[in-house]
PDB file of N, CA, C and O in Angstrom:
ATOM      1  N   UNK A   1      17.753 -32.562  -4.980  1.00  0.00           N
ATOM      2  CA  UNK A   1      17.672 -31.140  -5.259  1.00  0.00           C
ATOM      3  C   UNK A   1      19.086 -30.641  -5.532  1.00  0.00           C
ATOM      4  O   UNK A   1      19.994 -30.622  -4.700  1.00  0.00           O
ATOM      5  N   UNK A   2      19.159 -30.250  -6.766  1.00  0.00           N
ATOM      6  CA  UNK A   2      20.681 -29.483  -6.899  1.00  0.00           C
ATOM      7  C   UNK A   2      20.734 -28.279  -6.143  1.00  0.00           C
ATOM      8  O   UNK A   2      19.822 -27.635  -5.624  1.00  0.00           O
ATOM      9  N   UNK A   3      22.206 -28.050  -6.180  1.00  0.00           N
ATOM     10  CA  UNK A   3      22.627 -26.787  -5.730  1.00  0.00           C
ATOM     11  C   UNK A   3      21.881 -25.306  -6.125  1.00  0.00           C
ATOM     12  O   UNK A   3      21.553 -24.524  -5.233  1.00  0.00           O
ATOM     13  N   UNK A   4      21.687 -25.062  -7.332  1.00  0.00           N
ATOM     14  CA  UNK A   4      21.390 -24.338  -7.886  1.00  0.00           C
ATOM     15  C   UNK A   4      19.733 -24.020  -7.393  1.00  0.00           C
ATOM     16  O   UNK A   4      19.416 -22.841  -7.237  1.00  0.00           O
ATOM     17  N   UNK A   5      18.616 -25.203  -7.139  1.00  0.00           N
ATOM     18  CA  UNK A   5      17.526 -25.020  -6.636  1.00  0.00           C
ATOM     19  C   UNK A   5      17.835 -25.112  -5.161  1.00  0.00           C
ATOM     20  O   UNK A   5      16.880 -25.398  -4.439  1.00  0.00           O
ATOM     21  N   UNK A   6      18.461 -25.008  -4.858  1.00  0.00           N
ATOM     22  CA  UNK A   6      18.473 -24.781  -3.149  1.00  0.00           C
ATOM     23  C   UNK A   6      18.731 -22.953  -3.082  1.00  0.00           C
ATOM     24  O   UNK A   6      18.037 -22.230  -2.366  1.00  0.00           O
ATOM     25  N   UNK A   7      19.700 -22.508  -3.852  1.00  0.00           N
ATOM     26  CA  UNK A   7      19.919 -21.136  -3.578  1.00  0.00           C
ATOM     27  C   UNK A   7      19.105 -20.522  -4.201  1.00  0.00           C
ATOM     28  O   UNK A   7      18.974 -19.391  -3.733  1.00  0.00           O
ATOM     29  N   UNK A   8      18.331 -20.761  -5.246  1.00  0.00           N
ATOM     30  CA  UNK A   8      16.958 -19.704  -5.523  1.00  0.00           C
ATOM     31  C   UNK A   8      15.561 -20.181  -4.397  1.00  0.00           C
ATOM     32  O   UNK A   8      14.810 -19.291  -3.999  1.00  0.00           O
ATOM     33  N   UNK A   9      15.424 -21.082  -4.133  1.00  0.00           N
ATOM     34  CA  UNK A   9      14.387 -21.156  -2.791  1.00  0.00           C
ATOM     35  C   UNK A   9      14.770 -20.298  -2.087  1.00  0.00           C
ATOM     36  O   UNK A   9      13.985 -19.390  -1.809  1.00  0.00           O
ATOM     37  N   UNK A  10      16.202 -20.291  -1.520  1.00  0.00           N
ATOM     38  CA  UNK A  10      16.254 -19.548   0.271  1.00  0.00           C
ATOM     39  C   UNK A  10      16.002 -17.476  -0.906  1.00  0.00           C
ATOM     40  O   UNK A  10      15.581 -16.460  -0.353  1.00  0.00           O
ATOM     41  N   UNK A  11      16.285 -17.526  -1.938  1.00  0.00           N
ATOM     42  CA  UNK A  11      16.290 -15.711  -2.241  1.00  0.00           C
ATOM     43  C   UNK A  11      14.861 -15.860  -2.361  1.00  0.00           C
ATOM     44  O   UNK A  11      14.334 -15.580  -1.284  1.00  0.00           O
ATOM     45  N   UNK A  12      14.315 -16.076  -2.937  1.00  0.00           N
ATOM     46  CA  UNK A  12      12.647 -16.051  -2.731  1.00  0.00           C
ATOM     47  C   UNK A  12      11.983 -16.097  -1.256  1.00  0.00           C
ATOM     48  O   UNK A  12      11.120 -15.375  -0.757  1.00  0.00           O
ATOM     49  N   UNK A  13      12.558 -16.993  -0.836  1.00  0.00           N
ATOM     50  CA  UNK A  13      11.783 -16.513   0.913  1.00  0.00           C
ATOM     51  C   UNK A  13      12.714 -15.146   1.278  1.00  0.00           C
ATOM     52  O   UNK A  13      12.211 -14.367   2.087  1.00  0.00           O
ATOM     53  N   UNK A  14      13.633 -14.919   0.894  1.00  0.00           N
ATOM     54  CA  UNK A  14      14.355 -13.669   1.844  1.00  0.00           C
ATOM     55  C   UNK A  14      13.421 -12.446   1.014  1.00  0.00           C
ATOM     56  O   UNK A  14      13.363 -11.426   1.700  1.00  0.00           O
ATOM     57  N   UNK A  15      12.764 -12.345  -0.162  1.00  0.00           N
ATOM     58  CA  UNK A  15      12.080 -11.784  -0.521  1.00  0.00           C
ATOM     59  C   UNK A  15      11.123 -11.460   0.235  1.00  0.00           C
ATOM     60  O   UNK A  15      10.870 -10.503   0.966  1.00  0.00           O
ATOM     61  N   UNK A  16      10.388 -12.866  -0.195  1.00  0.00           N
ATOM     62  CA  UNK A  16       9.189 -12.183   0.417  1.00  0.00           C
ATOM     63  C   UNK A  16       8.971 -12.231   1.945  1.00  0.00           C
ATOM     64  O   UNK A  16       7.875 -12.518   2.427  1.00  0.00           O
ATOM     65  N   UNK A  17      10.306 -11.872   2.855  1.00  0.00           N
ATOM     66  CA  UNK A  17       9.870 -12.048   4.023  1.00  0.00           C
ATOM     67  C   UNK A  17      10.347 -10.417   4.504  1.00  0.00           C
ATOM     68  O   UNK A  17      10.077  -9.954   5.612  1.00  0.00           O
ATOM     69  N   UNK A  18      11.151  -9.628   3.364  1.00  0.00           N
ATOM     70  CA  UNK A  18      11.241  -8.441   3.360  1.00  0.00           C
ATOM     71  C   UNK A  18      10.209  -7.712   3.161  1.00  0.00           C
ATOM     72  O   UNK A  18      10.341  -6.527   3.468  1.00  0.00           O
ATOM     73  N   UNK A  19       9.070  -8.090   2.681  1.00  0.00           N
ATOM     74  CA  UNK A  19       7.841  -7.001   2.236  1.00  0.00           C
ATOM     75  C   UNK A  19       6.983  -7.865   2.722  1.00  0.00           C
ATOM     76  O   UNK A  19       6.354  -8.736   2.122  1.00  0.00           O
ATOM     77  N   UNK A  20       6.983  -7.504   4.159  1.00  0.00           N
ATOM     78  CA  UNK A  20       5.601  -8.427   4.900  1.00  0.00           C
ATOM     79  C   UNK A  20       4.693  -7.319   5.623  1.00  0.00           C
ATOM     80  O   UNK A  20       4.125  -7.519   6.697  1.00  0.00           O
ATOM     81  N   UNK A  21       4.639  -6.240   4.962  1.00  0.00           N
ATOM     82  CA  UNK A  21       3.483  -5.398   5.685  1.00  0.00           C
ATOM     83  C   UNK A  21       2.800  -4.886   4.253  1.00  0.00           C
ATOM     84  O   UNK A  21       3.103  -5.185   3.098  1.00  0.00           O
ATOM     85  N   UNK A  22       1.674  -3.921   4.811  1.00  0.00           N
ATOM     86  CA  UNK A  22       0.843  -3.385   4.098  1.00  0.00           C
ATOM     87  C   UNK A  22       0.310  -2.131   4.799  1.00  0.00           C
ATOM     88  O   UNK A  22       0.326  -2.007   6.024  1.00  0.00           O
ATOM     89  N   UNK A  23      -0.076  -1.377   4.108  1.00  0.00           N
ATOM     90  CA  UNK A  23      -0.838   0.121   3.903  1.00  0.00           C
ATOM     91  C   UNK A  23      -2.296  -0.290   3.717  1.00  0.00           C
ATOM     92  O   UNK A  23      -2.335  -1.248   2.946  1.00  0.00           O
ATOM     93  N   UNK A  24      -3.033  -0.067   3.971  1.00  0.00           N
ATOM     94  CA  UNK A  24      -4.625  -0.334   4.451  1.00  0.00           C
ATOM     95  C   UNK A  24      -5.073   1.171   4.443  1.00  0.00           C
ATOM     96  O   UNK A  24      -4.726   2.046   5.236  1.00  0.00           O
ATOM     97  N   UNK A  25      -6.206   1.311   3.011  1.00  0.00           N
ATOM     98  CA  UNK A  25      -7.024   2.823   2.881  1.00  0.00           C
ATOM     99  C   UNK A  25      -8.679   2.180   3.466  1.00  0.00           C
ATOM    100  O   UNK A  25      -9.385   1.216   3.170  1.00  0.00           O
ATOM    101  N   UNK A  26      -8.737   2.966   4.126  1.00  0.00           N
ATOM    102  CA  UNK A  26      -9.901   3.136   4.988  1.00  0.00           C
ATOM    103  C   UNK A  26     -11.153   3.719   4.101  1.00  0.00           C
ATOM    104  O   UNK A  26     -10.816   4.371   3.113  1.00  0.00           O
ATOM    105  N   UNK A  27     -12.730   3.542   4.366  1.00  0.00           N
ATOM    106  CA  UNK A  27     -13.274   3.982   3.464  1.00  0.00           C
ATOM    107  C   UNK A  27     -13.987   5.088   4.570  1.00  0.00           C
ATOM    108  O   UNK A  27     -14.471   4.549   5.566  1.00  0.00           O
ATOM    109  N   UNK A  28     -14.062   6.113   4.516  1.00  0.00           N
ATOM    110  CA  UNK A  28     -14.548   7.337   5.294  1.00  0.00           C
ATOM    111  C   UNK A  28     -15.659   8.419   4.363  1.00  0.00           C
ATOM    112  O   UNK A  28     -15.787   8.608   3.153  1.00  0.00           O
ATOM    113  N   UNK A  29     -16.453   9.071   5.749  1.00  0.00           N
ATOM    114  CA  UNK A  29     -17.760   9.930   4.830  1.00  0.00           C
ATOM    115  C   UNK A  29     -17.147  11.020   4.359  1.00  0.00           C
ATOM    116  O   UNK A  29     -17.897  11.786   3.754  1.00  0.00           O
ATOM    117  N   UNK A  30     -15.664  11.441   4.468  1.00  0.00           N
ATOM    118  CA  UNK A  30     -14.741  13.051   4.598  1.00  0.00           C
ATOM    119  C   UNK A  30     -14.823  13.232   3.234  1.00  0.00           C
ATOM    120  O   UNK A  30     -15.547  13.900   2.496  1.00  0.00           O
ATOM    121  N   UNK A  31     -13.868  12.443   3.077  1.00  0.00           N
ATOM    122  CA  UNK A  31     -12.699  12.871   1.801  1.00  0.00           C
ATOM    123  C   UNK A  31     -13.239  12.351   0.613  1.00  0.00           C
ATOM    124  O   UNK A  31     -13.789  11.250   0.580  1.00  0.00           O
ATOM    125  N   UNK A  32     -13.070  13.335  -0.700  1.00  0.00           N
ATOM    126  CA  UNK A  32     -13.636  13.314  -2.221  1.00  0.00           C
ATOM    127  C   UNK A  32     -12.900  12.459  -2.259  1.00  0.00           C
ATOM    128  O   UNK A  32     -11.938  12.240  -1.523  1.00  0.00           O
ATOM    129  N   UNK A  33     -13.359  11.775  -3.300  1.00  0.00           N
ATOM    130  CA  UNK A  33     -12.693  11.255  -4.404  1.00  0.00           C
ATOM    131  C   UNK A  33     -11.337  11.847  -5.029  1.00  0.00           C
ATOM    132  O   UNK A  33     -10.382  11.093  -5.213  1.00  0.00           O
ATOM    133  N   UNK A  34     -11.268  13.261  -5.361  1.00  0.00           N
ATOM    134  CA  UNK A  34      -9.855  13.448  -5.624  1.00  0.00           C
ATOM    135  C   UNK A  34      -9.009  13.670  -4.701  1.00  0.00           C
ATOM    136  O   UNK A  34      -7.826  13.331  -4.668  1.00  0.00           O
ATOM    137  N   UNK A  35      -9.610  14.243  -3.941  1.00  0.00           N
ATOM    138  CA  UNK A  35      -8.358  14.097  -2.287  1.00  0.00           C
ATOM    139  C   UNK A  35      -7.678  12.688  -2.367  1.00  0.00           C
ATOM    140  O   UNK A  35      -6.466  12.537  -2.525  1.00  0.00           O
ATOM    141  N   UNK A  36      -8.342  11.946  -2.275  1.00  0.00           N
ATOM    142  CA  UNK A  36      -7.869  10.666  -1.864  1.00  0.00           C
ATOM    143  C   UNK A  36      -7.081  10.079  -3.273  1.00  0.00           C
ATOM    144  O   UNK A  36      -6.280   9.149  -3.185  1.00  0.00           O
ATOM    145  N   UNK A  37      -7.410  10.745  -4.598  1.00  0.00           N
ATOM    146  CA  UNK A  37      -6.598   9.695  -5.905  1.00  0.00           C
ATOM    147  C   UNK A  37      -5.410  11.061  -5.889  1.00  0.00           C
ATOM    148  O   UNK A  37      -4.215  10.768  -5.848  1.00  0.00           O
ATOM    149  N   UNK A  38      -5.799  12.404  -5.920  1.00  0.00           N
ATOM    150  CA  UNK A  38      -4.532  12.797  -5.612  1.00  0.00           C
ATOM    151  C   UNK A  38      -3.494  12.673  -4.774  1.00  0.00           C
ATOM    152  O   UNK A  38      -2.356  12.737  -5.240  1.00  0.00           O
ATOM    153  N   UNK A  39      -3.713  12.460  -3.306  1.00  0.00           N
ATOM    154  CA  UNK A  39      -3.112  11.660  -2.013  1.00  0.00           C
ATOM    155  C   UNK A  39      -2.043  10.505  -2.601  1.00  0.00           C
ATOM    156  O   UNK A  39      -0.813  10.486  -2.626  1.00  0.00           O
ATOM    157  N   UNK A  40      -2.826   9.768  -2.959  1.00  0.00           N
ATOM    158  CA  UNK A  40      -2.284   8.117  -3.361  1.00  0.00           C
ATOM    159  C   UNK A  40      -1.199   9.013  -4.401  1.00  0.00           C
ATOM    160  O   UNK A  40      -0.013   8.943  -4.080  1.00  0.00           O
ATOM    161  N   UNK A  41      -1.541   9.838  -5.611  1.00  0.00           N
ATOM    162  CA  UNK A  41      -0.250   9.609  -6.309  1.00  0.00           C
ATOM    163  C   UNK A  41       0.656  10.343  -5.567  1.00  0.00           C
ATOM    164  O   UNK A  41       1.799   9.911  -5.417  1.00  0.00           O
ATOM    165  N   UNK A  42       0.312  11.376  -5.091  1.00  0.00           N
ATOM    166  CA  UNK A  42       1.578  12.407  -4.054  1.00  0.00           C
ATOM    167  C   UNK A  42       2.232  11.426  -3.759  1.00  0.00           C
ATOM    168  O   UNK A  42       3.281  11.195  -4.359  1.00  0.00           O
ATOM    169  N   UNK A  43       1.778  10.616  -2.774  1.00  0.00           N
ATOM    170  CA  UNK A  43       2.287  10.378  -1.353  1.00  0.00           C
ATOM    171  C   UNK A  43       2.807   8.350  -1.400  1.00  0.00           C
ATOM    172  O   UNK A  43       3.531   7.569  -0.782  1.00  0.00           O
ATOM    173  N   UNK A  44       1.927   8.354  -2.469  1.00  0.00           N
ATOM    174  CA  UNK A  44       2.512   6.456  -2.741  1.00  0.00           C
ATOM    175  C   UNK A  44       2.938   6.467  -4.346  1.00  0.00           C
ATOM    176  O   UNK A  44       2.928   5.398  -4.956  1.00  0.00           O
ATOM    177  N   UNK A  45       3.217   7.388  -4.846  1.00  0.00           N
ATOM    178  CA  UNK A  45       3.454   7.119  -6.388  1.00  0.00           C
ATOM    179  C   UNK A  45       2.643   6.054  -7.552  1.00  0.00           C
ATOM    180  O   UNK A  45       3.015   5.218  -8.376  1.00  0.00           O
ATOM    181  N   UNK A  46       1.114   6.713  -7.010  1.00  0.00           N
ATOM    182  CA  UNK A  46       0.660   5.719  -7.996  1.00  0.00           C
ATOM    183  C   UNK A  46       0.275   6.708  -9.252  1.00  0.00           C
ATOM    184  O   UNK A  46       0.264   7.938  -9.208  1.00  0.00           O
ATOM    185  N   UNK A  47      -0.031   5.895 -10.356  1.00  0.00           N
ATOM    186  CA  UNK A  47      -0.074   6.662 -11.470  1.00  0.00           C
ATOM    187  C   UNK A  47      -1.883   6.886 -11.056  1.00  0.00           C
ATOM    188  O   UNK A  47      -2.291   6.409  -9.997  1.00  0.00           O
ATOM    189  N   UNK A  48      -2.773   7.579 -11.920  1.00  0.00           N
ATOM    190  CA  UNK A  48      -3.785   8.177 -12.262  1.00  0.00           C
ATOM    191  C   UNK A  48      -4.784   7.169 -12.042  1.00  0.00           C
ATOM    192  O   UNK A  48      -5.844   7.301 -11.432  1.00  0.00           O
ATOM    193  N   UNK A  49      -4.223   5.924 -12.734  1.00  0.00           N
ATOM    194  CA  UNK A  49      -5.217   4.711 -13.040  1.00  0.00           C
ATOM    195  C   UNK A  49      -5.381   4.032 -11.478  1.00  0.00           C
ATOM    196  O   UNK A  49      -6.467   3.828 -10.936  1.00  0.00           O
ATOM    197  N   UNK A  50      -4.137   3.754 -10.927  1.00  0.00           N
ATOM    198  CA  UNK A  50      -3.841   3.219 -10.040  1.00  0.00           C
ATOM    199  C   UNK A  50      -4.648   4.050  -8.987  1.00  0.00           C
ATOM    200  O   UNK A  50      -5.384   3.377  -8.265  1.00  0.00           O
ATOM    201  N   UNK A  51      -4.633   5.134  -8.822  1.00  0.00           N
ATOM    202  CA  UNK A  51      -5.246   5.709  -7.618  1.00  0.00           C
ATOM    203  C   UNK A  51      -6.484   5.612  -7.398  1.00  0.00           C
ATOM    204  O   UNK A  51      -6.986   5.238  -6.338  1.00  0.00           O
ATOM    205  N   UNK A  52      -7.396   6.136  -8.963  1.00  0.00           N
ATOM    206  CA  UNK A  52      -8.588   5.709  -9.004  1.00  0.00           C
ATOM    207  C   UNK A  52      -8.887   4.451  -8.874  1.00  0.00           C
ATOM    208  O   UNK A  52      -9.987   4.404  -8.324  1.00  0.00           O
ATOM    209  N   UNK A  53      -8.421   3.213  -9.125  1.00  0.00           N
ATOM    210  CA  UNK A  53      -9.196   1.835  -8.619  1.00  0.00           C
ATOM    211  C   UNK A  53      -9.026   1.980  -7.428  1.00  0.00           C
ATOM    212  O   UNK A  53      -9.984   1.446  -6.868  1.00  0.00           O
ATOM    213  N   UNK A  54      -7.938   2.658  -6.272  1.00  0.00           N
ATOM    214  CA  UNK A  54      -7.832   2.252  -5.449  1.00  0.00           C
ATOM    215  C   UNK A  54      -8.846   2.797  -4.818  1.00  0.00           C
ATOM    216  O   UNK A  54      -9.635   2.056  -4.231  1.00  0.00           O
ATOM    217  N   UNK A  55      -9.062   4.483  -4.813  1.00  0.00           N
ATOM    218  CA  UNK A  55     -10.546   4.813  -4.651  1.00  0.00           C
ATOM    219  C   UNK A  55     -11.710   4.187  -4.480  1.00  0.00           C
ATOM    220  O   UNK A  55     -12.323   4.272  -3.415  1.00  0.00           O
ATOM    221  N   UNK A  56     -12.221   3.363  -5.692  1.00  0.00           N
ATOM    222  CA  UNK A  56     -12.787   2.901  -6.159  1.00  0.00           C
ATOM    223  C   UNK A  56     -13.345   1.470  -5.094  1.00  0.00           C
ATOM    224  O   UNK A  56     -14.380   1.151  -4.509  1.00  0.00           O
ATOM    225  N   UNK A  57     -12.304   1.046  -5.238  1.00  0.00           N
ATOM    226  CA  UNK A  57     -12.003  -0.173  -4.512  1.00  0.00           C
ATOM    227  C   UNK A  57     -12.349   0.090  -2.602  1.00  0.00           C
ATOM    228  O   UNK A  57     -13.058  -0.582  -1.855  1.00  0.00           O
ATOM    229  N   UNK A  58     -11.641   1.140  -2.356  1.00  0.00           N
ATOM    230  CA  UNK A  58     -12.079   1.678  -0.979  1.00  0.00           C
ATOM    231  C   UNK A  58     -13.288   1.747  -0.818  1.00  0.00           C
ATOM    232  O   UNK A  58     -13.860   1.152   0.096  1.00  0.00           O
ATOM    233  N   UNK A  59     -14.076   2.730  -1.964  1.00  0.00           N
ATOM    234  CA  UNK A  59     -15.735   3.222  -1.357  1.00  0.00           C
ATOM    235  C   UNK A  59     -16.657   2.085  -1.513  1.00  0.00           C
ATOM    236  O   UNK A  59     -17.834   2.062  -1.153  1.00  0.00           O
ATOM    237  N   UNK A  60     -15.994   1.143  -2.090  1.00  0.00           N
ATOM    238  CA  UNK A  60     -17.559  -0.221  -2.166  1.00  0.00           C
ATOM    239  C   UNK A  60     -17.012  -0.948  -1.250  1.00  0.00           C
ATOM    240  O   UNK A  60     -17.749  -1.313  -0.334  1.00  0.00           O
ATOM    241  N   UNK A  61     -15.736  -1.318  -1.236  1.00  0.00           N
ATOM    242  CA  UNK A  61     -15.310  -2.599  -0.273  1.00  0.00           C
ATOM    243  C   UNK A  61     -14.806  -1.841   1.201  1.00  0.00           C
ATOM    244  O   UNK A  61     -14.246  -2.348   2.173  1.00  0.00           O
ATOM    245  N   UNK A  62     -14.958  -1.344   1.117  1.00  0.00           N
ATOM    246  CA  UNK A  62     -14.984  -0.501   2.708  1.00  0.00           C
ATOM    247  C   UNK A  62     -12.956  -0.175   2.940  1.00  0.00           C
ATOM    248  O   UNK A  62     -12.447   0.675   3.671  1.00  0.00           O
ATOM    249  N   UNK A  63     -12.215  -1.211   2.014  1.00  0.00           N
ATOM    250  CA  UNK A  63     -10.948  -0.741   2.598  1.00  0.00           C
ATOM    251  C   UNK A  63      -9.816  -1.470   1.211  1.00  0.00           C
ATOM    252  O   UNK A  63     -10.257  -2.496   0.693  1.00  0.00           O
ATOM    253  N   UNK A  64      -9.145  -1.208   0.950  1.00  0.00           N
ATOM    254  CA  UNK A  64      -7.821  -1.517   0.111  1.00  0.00           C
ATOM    255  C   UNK A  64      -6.220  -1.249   0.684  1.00  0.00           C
ATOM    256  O   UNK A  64      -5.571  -0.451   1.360  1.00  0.00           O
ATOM    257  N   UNK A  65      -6.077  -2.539  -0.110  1.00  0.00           N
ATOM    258  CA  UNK A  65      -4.395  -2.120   0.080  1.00  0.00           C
ATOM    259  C   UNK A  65      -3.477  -1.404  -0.885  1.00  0.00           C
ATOM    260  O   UNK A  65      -3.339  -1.866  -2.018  1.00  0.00           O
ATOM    261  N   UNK A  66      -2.857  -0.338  -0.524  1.00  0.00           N
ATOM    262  CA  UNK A  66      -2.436   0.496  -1.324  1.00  0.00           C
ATOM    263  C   UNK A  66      -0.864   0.858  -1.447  1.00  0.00           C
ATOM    264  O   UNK A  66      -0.588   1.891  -2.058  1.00  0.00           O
ATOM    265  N   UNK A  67      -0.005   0.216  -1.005  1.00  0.00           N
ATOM    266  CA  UNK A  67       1.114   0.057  -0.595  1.00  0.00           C
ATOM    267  C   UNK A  67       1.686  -1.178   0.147  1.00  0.00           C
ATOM    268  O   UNK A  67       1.264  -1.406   1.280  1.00  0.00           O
ATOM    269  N   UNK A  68       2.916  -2.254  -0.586  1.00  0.00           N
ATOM    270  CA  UNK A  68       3.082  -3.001   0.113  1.00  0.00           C
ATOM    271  C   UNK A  68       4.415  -2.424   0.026  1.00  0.00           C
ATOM    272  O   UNK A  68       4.698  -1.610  -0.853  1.00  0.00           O
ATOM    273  N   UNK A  69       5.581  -2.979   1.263  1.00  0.00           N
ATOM    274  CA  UNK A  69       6.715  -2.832   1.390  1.00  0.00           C
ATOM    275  C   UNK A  69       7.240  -3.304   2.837  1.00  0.00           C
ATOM    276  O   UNK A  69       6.629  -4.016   3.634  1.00  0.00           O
ATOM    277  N   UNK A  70       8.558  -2.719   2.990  1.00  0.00           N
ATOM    278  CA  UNK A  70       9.044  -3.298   4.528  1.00  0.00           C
ATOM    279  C   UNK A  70       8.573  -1.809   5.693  1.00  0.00           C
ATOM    280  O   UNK A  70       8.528  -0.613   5.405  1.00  0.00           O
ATOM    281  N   UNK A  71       8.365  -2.307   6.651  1.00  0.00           N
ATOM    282  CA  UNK A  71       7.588  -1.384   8.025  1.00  0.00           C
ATOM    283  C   UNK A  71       8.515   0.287   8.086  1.00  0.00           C
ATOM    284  O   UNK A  71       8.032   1.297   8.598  1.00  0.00           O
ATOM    285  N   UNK A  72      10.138   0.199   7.321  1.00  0.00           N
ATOM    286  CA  UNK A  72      10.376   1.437   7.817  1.00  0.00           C
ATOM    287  C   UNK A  72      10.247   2.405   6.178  1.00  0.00           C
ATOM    288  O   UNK A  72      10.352   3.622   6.026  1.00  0.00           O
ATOM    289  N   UNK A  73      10.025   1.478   5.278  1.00  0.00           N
ATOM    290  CA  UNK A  73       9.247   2.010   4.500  1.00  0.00           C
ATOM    291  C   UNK A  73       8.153   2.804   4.096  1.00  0.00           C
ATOM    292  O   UNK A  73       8.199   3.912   3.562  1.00  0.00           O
ATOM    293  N   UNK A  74       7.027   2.036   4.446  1.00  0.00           N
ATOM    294  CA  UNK A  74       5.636   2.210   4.497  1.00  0.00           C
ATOM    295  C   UNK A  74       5.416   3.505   5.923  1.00  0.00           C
ATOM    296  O   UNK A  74       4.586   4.413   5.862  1.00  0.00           O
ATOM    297  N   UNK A  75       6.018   3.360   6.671  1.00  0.00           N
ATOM    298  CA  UNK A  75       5.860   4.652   7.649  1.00  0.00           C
ATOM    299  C   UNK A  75       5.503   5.729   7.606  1.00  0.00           C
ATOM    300  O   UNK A  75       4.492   6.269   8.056  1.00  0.00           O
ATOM    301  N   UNK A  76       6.918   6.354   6.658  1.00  0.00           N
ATOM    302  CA  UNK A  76       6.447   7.758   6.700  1.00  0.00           C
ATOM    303  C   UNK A  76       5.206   8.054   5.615  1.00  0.00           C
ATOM    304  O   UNK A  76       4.530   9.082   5.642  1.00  0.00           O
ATOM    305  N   UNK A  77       5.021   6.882   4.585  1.00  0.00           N
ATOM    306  CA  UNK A  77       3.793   7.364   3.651  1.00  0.00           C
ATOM    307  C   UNK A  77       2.448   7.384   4.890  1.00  0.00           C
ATOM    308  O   UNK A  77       1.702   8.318   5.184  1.00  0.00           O
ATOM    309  N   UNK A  78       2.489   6.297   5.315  1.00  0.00           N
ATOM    310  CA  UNK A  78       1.569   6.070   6.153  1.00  0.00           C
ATOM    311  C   UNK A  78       1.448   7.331   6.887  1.00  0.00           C
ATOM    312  O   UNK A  78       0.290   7.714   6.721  1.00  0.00           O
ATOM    313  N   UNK A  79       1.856   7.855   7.350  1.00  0.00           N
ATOM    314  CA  UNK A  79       2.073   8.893   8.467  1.00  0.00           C
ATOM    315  C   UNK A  79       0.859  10.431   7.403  1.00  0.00           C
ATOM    316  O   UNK A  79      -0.111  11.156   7.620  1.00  0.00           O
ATOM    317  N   UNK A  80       1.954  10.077   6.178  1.00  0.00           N
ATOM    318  CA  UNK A  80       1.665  11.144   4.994  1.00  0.00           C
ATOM    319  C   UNK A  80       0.314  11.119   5.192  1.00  0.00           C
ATOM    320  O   UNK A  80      -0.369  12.029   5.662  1.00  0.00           O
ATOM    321  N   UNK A  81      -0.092   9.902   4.766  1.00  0.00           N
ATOM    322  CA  UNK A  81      -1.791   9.630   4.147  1.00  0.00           C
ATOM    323  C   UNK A  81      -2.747  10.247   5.398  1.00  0.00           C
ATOM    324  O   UNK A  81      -3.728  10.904   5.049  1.00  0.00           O
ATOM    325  N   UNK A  82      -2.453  10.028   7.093  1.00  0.00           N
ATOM    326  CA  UNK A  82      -3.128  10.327   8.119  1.00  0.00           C
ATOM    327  C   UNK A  82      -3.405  11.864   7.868  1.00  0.00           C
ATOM    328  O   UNK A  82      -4.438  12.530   7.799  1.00  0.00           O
ATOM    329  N   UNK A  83      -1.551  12.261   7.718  1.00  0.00           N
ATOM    330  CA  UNK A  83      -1.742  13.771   7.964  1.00  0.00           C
ATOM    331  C   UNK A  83      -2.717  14.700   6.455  1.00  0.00           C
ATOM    332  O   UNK A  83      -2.939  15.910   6.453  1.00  0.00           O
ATOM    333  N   UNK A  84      -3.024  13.985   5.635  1.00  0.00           N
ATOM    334  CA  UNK A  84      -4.051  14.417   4.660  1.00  0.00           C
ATOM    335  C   UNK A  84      -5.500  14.468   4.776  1.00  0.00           C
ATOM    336  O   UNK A  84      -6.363  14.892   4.008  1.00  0.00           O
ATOM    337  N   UNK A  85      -5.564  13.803   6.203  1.00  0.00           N
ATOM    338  CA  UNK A  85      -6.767  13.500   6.704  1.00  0.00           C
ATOM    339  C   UNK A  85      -7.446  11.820   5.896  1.00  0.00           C
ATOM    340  O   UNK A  85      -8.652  11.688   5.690  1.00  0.00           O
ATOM    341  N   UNK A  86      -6.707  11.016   5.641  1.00  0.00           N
ATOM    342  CA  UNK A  86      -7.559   9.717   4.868  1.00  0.00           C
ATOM    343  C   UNK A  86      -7.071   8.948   6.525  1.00  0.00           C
ATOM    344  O   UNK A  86      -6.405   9.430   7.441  1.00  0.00           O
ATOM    345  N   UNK A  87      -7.826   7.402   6.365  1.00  0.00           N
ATOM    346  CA  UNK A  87      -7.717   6.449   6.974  1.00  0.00           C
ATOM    347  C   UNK A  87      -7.075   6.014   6.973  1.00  0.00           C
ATOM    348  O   UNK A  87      -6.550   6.383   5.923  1.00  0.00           O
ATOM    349  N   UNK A  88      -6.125   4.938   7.595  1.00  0.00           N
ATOM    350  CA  UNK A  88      -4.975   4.221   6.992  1.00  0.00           C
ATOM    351  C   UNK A  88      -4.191   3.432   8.016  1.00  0.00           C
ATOM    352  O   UNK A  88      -3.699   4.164   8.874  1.00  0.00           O
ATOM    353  N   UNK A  89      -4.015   2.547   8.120  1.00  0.00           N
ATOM    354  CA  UNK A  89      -2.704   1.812   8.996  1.00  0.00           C
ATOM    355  C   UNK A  89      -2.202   0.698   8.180  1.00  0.00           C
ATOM    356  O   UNK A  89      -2.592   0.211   7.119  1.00  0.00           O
ATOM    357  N   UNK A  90      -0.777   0.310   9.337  1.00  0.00           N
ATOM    358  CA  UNK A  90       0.196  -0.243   8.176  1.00  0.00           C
ATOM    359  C   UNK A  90      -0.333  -1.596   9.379  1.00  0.00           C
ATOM    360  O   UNK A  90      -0.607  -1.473  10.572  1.00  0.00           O
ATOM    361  N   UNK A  91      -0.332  -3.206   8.266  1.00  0.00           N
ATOM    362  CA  UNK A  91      -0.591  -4.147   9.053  1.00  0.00           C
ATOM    363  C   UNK A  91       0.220  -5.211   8.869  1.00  0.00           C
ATOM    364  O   UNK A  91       0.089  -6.215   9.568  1.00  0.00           O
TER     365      UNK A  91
END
């Protein structure tokens, strides 16, 4: 193994060992449909499309992930999404 493949292995694990959590949308009887695709773009910057699958994705499969990143990241959205009244924890 050259040099060169030894130092792109170890940046790829330091990657992905920086974004080891997730945002988890809950599927609940409350909240419309636009509460929840407007929510997502407020509060996680997703575009239009993005919010609606995630919607989407919530009300049949009972739950989606809607945010990945590192834990002091994902927090305060997380926090956001509760205080809008949706479901949500970071795992």
């Amino acid at each position: 193994m050259s040099t060169i493949e030894k130092v792109q292995e170890d940046v790829l694990v330091e990657e992905q060992i920086g974004i080891n959590h997730e945002i988890v949308l809950y599927n609940d009887d409350v909240n419309t449909f636009d509460h929840v695709i407007d929510t997502l773009i407020r509060v996680c910057n997703h575009t239009s499309e993005q919010a609606e699958q995630c919607a989407i994705l919530v009300h049949y499969k009972g739950k989606c992930t809607v945010k990945t990143g590192s834990f002091d990241e994902l927090k305060p959205q997380c926090t956001q999404l509760l205080e809008a009244g949706l479901s949500a924890e970071i795992v």
